[in-house]
Gaussian input, Z-matrix of N, CA and C with variables (Angstrom, degrees):
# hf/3-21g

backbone

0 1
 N
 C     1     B1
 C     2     B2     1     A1
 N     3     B3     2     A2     1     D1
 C     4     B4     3     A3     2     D2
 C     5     B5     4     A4     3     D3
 N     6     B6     5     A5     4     D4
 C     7     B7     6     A6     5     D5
 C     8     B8     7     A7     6     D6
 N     9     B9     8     A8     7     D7
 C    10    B10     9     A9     8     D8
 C    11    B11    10    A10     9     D9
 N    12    B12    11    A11    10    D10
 C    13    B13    12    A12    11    D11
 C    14    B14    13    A13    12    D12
 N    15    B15    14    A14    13    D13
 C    16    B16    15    A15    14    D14
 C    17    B17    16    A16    15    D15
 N    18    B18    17    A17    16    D16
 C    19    B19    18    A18    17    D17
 C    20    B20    19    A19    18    D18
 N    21    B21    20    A20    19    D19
 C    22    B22    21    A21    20    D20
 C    23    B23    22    A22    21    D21
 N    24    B24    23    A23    22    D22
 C    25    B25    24    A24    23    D23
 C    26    B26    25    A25    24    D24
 N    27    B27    26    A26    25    D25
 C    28    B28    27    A27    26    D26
 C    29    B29    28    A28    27    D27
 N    30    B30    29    A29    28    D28
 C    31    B31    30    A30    29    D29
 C    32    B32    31    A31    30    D30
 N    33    B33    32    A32    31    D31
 C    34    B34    33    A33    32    D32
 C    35    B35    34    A34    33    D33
 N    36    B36    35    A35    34    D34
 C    37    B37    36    A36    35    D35
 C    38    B38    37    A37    36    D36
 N    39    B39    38    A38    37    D37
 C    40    B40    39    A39    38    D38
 C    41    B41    40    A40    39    D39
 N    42    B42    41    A41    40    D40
 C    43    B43    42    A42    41    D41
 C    44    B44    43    A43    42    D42
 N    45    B45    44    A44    43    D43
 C    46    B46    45    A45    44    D44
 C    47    B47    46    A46    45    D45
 N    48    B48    47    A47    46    D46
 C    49    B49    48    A48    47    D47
 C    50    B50    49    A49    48    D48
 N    51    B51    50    A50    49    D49
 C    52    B52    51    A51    50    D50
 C    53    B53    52    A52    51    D51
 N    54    B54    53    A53    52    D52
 C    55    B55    54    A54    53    D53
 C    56    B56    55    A55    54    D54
 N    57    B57    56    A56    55    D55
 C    58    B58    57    A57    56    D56
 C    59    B59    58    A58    57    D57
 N    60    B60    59    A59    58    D58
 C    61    B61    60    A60    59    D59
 C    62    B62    61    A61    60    D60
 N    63    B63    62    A62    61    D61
 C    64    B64    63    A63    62    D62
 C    65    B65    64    A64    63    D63
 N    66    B66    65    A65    64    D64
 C    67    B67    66    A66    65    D65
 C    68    B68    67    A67    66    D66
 N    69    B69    68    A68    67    D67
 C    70    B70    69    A69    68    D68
 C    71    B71    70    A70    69    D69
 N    72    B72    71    A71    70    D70
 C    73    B73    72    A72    71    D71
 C    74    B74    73    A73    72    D72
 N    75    B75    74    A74    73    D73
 C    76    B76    75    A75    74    D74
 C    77    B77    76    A76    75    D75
 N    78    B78    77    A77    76    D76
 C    79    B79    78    A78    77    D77
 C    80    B80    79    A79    78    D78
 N    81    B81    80    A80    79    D79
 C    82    B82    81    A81    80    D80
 C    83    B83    82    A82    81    D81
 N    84    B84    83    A83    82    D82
 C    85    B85    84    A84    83    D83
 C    86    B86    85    A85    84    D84
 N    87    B87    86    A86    85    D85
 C    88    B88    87    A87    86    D86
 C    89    B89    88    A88    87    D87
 N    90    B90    89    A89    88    D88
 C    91    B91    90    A90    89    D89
 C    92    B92    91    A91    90    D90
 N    93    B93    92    A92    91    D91
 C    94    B94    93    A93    92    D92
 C    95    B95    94    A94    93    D93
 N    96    B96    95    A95    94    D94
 C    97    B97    96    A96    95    D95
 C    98    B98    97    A97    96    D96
 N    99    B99    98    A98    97    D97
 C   100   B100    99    A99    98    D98
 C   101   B101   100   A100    99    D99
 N   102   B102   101   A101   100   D100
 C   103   B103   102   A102   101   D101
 C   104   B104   103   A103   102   D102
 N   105   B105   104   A104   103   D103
 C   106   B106   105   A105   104   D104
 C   107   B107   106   A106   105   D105
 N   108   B108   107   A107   106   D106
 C   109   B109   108   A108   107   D107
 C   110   B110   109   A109   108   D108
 N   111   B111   110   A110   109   D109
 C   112   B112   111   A111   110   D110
 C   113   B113   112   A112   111   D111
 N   114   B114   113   A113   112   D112
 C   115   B115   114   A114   113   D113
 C   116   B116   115   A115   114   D114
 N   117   B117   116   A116   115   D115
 C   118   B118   117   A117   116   D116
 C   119   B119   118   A118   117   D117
 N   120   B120   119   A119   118   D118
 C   121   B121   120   A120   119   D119
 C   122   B122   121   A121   120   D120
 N   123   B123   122   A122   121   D121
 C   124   B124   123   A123   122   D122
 C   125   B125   124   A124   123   D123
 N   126   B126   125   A125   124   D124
 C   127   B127   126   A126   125   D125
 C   128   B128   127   A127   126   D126
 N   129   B129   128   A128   127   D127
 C   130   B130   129   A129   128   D128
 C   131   B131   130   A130   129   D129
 N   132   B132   131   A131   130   D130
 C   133   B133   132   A132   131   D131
 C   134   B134   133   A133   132   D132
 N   135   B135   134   A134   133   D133
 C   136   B136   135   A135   134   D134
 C   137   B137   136   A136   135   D135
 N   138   B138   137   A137   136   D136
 C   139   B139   138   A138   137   D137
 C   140   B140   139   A139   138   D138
 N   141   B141   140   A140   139   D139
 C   142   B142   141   A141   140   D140
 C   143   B143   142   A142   141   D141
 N   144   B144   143   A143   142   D142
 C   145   B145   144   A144   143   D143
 C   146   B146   145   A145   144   D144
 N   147   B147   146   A146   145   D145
 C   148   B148   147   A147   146   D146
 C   149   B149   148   A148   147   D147
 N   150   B150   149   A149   148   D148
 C   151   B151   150   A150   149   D149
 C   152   B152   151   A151   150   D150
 N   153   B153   152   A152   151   D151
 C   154   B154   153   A153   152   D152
 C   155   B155   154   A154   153   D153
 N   156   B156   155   A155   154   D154
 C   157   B157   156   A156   155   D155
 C   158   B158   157   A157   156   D156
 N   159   B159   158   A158   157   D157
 C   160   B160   159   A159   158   D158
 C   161   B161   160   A160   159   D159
 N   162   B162   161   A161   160   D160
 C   163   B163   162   A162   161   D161
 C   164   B164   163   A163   162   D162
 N   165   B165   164   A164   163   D163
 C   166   B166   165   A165   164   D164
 C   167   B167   166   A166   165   D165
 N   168   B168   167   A167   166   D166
 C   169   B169   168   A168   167   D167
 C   170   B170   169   A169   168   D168
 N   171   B171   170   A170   169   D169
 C   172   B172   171   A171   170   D170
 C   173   B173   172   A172   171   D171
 N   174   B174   173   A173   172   D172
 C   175   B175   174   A174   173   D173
 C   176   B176   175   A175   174   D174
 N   177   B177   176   A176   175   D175
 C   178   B178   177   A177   176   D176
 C   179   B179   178   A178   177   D177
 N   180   B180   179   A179   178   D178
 C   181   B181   180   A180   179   D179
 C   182   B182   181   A181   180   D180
 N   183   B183   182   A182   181   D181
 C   184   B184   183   A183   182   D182
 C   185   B185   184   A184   183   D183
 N   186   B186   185   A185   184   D184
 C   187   B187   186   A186   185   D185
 C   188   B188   187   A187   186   D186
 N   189   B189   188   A188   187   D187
 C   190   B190   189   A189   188   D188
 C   191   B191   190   A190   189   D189
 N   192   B192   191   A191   190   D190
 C   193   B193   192   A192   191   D191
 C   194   B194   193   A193   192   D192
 N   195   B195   194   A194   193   D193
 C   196   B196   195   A195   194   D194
 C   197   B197   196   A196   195   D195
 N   198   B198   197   A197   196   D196
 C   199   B199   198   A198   197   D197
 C   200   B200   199   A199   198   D198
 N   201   B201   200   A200   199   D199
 C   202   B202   201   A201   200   D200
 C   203   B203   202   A202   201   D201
 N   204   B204   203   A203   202   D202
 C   205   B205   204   A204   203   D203
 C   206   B206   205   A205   204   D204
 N   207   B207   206   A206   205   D205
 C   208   B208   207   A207   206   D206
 C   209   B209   208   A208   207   D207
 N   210   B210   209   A209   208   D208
 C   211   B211   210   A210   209   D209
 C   212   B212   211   A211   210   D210
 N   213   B213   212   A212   211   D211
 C   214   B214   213   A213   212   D212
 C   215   B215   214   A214   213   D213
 N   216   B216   215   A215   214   D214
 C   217   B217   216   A216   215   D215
 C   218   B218   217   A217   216   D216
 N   219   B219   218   A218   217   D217
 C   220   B220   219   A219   218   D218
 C   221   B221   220   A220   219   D219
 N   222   B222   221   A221   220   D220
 C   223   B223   222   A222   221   D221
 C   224   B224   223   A223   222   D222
 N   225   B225   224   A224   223   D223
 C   226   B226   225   A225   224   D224
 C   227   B227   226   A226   225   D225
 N   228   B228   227   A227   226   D226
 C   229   B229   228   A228   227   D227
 C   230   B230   229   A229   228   D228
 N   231   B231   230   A230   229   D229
 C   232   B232   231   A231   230   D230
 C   233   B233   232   A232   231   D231
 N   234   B234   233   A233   232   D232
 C   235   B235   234   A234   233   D233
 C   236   B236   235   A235   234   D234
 N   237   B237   236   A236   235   D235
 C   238   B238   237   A237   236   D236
 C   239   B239   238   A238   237   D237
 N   240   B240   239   A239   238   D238
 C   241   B241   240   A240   239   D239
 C   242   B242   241   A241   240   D240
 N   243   B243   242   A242   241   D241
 C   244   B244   243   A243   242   D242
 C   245   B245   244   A244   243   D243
 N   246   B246   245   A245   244   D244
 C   247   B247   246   A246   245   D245
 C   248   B248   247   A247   246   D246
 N   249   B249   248   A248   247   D247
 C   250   B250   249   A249   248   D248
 C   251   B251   250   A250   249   D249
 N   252   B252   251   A251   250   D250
 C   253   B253   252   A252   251   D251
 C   254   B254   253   A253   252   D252
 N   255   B255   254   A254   253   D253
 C   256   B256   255   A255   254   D254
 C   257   B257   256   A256   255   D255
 N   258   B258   257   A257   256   D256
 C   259   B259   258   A258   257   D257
 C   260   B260   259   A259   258   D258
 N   261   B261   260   A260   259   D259
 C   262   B262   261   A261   260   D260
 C   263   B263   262   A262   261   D261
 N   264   B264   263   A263   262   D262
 C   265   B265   264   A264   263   D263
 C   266   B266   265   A265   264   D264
 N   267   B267   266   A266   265   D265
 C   268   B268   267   A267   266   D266
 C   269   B269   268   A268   267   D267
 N   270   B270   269   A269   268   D268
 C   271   B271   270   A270   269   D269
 C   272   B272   271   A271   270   D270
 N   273   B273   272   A272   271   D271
 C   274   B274   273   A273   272   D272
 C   275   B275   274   A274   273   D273
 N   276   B276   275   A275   274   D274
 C   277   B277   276   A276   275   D275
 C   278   B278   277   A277   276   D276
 N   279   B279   278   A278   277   D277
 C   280   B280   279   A279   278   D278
 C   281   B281   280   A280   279   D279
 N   282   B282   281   A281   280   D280
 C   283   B283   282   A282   281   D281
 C   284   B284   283   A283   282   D282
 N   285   B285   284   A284   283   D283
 C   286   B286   285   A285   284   D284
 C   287   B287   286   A286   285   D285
 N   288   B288   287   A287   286   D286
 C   289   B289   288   A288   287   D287
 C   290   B290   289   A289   288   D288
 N   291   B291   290   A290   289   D289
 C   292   B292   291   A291   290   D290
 C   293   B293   292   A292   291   D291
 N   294   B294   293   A293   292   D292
 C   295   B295   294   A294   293   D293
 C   296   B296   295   A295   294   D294
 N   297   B297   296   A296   295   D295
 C   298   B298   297   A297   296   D296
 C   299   B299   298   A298   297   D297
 N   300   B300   299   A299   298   D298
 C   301   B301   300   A300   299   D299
 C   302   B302   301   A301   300   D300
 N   303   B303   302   A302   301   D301
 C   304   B304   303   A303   302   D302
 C   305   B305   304   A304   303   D303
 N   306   B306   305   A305   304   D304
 C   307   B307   306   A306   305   D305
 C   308   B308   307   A307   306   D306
 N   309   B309   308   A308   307   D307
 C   310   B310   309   A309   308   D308
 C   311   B311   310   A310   309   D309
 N   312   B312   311   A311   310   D310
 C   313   B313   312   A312   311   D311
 C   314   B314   313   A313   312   D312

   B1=1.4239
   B2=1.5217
   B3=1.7253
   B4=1.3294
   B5=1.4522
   B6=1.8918
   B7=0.9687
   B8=1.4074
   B9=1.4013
   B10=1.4136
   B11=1.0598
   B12=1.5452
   B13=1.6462
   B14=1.6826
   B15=1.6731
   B16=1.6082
   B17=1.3719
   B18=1.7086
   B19=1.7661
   B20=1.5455
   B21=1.3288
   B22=1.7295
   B23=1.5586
   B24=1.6757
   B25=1.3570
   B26=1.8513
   B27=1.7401
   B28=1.3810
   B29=2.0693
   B30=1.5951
   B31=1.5350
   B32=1.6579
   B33=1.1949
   B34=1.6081
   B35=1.3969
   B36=1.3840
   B37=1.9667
   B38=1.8660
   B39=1.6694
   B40=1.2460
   B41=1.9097
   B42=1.6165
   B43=1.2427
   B44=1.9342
   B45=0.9087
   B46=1.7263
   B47=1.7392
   B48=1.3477
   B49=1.6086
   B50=1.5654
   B51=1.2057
   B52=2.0498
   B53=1.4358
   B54=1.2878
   B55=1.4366
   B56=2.3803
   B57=1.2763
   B58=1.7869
   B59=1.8091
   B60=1.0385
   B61=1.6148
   B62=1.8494
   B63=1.4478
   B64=1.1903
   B65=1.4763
   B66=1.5254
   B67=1.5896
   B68=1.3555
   B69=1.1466
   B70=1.7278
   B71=1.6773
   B72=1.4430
   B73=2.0128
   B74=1.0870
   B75=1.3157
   B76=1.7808
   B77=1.2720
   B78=1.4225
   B79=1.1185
   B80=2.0864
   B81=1.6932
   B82=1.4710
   B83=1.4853
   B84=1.5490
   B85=1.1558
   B86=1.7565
   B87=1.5960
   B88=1.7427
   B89=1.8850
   B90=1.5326
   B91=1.7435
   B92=1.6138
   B93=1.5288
   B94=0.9768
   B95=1.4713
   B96=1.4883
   B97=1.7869
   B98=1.9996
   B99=1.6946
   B100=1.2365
   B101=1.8198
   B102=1.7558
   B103=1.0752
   B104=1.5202
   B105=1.5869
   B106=1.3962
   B107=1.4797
   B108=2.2655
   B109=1.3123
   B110=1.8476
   B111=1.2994
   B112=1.0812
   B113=1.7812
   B114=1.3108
   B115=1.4517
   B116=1.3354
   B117=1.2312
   B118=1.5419
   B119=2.2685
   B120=1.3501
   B121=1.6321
   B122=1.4896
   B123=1.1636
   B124=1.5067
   B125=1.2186
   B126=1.4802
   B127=1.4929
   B128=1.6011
   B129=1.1994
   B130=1.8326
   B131=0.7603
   B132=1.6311
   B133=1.6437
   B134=1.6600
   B135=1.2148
   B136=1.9781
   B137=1.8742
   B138=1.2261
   B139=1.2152
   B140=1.4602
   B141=2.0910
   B142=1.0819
   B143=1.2313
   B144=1.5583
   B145=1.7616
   B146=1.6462
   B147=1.1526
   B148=1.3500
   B149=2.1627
   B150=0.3857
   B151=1.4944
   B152=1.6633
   B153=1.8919
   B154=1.2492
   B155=1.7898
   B156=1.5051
   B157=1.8278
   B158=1.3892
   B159=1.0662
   B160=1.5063
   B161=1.7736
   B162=1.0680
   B163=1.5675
   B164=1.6228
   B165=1.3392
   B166=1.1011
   B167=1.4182
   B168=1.2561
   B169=1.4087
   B170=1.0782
   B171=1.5616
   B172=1.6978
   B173=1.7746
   B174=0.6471
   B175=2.1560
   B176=1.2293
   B177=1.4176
   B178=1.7115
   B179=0.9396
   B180=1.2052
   B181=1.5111
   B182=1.5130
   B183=1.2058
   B184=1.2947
   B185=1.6558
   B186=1.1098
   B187=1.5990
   B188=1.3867
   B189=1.2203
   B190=1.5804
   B191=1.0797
   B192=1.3999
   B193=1.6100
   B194=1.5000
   B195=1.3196
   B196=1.5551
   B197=1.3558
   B198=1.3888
   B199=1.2981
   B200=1.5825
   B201=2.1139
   B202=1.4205
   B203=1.9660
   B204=1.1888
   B205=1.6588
   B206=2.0515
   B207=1.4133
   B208=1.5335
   B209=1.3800
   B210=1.8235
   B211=1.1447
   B212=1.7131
   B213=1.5271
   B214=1.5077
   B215=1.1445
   B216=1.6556
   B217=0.8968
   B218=1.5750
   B219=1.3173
   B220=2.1219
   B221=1.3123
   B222=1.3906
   B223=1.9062
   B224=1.5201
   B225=1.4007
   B226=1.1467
   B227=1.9612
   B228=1.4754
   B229=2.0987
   B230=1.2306
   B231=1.3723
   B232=2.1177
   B233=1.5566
   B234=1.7639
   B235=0.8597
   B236=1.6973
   B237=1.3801
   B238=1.5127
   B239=1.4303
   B240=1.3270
   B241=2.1961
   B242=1.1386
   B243=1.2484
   B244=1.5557
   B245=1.6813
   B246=1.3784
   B247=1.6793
   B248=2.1604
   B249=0.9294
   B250=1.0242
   B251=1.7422
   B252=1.8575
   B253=1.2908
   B254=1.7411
   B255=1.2106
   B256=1.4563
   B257=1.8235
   B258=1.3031
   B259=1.4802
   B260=1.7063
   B261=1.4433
   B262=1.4456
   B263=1.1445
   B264=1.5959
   B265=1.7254
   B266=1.1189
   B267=1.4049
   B268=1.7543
   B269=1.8876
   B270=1.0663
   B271=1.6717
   B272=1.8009
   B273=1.3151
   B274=1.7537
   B275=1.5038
   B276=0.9733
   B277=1.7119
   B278=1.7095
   B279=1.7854
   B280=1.9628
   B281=1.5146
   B282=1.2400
   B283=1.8902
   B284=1.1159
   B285=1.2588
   B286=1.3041
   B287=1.5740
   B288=1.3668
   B289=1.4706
   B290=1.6051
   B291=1.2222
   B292=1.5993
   B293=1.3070
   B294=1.6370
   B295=1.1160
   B296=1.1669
   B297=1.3313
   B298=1.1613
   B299=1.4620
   B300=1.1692
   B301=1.4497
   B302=1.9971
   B303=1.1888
   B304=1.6121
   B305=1.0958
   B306=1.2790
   B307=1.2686
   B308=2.0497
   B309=1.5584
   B310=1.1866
   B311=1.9826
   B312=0.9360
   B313=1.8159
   B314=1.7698
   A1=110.88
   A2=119.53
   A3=112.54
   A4=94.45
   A5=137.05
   A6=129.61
   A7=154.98
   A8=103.32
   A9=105.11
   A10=122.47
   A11=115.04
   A12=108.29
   A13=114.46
   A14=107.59
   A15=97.52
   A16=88.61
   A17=138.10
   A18=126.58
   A19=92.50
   A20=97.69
   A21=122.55
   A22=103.51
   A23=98.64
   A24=99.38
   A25=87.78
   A26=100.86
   A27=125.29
   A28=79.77
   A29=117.54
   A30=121.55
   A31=112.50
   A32=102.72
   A33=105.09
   A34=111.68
   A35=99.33
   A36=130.86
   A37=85.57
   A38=98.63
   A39=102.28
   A40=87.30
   A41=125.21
   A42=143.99
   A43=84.34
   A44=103.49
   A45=103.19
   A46=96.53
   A47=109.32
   A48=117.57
   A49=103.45
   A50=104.69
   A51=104.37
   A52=104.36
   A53=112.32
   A54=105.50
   A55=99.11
   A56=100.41
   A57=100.47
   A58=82.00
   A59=135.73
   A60=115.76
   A61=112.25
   A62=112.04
   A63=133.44
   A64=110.74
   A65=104.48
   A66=117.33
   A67=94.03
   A68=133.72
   A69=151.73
   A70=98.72
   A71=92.09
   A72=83.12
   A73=125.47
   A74=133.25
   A75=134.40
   A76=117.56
   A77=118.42
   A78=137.42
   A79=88.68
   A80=95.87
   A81=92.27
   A82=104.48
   A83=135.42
   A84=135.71
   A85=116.54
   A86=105.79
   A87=119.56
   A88=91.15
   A89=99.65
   A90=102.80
   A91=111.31
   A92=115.78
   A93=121.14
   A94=128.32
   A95=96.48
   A96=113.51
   A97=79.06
   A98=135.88
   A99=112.07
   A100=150.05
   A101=93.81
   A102=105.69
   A103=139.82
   A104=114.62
   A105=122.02
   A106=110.50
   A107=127.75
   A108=112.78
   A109=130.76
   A110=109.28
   A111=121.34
   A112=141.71
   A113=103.35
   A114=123.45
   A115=103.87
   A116=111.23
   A117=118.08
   A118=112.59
   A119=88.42
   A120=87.32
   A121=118.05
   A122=115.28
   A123=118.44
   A124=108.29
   A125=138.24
   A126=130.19
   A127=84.28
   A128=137.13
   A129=128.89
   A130=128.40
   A131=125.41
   A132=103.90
   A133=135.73
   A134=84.20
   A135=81.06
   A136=105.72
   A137=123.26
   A138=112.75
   A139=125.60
   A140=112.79
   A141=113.62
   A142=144.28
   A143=94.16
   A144=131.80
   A145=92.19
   A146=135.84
   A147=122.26
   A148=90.29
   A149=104.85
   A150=123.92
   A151=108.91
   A152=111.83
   A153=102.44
   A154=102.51
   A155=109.13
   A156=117.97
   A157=96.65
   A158=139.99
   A159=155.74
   A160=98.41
   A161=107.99
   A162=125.70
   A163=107.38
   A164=116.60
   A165=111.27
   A166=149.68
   A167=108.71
   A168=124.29
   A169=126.11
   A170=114.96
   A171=126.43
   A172=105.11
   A173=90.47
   A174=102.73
   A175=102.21
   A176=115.26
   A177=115.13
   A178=132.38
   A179=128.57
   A180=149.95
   A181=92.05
   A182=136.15
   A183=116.77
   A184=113.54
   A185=123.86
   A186=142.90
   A187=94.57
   A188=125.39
   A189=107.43
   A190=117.58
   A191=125.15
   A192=114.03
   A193=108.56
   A194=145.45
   A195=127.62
   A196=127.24
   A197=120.68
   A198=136.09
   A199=113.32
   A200=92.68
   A201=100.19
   A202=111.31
   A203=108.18
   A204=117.12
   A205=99.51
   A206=74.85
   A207=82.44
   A208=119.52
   A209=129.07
   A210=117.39
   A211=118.76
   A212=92.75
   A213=96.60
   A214=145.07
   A215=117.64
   A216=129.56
   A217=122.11
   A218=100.56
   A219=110.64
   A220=99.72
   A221=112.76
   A222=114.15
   A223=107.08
   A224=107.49
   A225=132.57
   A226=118.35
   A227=85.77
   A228=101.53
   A229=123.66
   A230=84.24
   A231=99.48
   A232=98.90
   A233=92.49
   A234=99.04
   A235=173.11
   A236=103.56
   A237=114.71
   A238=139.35
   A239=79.97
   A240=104.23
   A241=109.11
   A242=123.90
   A243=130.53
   A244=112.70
   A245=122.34
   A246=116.97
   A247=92.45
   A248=108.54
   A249=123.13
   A250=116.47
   A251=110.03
   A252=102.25
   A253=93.74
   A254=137.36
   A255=137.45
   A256=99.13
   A257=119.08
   A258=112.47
   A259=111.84
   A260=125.20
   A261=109.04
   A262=134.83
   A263=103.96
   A264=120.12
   A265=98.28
   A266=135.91
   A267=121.27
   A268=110.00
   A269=98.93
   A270=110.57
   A271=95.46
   A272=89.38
   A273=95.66
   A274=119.98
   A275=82.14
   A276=123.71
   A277=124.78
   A278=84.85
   A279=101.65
   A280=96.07
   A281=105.65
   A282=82.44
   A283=126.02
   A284=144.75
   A285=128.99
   A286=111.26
   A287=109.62
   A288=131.15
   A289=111.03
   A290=100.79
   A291=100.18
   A292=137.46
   A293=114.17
   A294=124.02
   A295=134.82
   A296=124.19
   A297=138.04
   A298=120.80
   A299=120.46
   A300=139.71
   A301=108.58
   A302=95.65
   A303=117.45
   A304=116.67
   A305=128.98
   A306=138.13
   A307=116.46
   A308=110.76
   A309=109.58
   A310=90.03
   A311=78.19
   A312=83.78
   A313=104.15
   D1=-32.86
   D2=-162.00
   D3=-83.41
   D4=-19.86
   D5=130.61
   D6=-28.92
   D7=-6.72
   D8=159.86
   D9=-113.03
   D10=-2.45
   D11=-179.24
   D12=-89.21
   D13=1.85
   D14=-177.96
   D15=-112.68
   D16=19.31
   D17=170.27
   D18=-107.70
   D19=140.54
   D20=167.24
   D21=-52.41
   D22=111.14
   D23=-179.27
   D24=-100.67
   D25=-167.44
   D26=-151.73
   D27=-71.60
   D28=-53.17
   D29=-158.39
   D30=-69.18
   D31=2.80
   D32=-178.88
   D33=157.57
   D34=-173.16
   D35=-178.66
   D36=-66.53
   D37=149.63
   D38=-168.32
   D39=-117.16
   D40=164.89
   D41=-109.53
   D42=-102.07
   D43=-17.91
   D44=177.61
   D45=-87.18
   D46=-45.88
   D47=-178.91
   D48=-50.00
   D49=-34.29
   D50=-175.98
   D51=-86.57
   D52=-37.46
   D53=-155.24
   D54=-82.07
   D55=-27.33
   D56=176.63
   D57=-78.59
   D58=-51.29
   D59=-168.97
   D60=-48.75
   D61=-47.14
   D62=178.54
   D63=-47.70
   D64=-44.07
   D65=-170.18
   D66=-73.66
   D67=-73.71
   D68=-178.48
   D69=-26.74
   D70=-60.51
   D71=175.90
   D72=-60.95
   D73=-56.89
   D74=135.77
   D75=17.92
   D76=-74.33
   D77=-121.90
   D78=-115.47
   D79=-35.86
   D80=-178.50
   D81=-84.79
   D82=-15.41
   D83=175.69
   D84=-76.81
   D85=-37.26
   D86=178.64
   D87=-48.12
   D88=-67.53
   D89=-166.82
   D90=-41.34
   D91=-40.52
   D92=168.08
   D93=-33.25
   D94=-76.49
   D95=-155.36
   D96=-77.98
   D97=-12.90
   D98=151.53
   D99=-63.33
   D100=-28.98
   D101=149.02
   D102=-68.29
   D103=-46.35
   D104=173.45
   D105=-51.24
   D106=-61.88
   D107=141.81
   D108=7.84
   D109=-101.69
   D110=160.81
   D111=-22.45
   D112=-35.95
   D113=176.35
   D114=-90.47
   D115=-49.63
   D116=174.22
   D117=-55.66
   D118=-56.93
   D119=166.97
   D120=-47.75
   D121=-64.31
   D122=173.09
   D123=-45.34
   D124=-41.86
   D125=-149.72
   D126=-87.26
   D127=-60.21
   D128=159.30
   D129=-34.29
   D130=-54.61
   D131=161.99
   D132=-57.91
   D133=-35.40
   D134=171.91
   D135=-70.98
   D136=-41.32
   D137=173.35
   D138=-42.61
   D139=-51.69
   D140=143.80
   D141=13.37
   D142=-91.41
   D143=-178.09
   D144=-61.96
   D145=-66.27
   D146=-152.81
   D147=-72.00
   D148=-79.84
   D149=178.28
   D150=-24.64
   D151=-15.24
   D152=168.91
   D153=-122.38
   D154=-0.02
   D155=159.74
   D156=-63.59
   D157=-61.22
   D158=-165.35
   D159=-45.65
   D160=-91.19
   D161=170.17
   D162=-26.33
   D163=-48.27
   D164=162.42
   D165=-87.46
   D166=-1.56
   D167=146.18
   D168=-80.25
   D169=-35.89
   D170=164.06
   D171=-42.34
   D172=-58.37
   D173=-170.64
   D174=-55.27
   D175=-60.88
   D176=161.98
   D177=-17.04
   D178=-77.42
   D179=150.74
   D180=-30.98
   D181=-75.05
   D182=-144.20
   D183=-85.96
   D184=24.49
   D185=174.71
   D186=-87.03
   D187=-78.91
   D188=-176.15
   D189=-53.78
   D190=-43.80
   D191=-176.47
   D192=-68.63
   D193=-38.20
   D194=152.01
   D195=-30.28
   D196=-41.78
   D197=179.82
   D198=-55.58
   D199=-70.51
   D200=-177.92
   D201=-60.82
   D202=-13.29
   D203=-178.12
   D204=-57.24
   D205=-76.31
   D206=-169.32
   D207=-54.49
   D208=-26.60
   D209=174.33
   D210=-58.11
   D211=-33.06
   D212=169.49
   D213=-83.83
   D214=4.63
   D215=155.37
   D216=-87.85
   D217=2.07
   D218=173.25
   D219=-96.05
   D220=-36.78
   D221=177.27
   D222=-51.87
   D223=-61.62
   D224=174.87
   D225=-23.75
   D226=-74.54
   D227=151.44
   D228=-32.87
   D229=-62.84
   D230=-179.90
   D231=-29.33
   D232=-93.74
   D233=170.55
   D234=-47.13
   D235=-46.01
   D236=138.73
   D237=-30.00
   D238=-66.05
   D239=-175.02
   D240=-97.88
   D241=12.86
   D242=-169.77
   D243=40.96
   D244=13.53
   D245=-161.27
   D246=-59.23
   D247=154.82
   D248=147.30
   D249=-37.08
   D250=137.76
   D251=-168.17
   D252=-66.71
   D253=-62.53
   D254=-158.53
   D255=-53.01
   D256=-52.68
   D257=176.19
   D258=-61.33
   D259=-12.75
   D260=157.28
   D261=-68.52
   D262=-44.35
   D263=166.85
   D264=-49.59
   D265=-44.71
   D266=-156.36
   D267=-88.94
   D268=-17.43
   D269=174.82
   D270=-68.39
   D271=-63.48
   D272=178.98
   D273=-21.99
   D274=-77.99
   D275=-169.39
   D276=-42.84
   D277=-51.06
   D278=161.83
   D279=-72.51
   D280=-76.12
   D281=-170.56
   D282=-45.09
   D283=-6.38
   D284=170.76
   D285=-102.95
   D286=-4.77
   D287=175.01
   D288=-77.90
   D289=-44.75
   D290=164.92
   D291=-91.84
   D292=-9.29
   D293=136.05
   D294=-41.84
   D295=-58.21
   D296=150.67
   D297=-31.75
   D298=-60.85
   D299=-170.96
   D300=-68.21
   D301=-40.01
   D302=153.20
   D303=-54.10
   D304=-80.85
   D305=-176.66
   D306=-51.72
   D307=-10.06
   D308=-166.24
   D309=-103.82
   D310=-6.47
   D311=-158.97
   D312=-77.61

């Protein structure tokens, strides 16, 4: 009897016929959800990459404008506060020196 339930009877696919179909789907769904994985990684890493080109052109740009900032805030001294041009640079210079020194801390 336990011989007839794994031969192709007249009502259908017989129990080995389901169980390699069962496997096949498995096995065609694993490759799957390995590719989707994969596509998905790639589609983040390139997001990544553009998203850290960006950031780094952003910073770019903003190096000179720090630069030209602070010279103008020594003009600014000069002028205003009358300090001496070299005592503006040095007002400058510590404050952003201890900013720095702050900010590392």
């Amino acid at each position: 009897m336990a011989v007839d339930t794994l031969t192709t009877n007249a009502d259908g696919p017989s129990v080995t016929g389901l169980v390699s179909g069962i496997l096949d789907d498995a096995q065609q769904l694993f490759k799957q959800q390995v590719a989707l994985v994969r596509a998905e990684i790639k589609s983040d890493f390139q997001q990544a990459v553009r998203a850290t080109v960006l950031v780094g052109v952003g910073a770019l740009a903003l190096v000179p404008a720090v630069f030209l900032l602070c010279n103008m805030l020594v003009y600014v001294l000069h002028e205003q506060m009358s300090f001496q041009l070299w005592a503006s640079y040095g007002i400058v210079g510590g404050v952003f020196a201890l900013l720095g020194g702050a900010l590392l801390a």
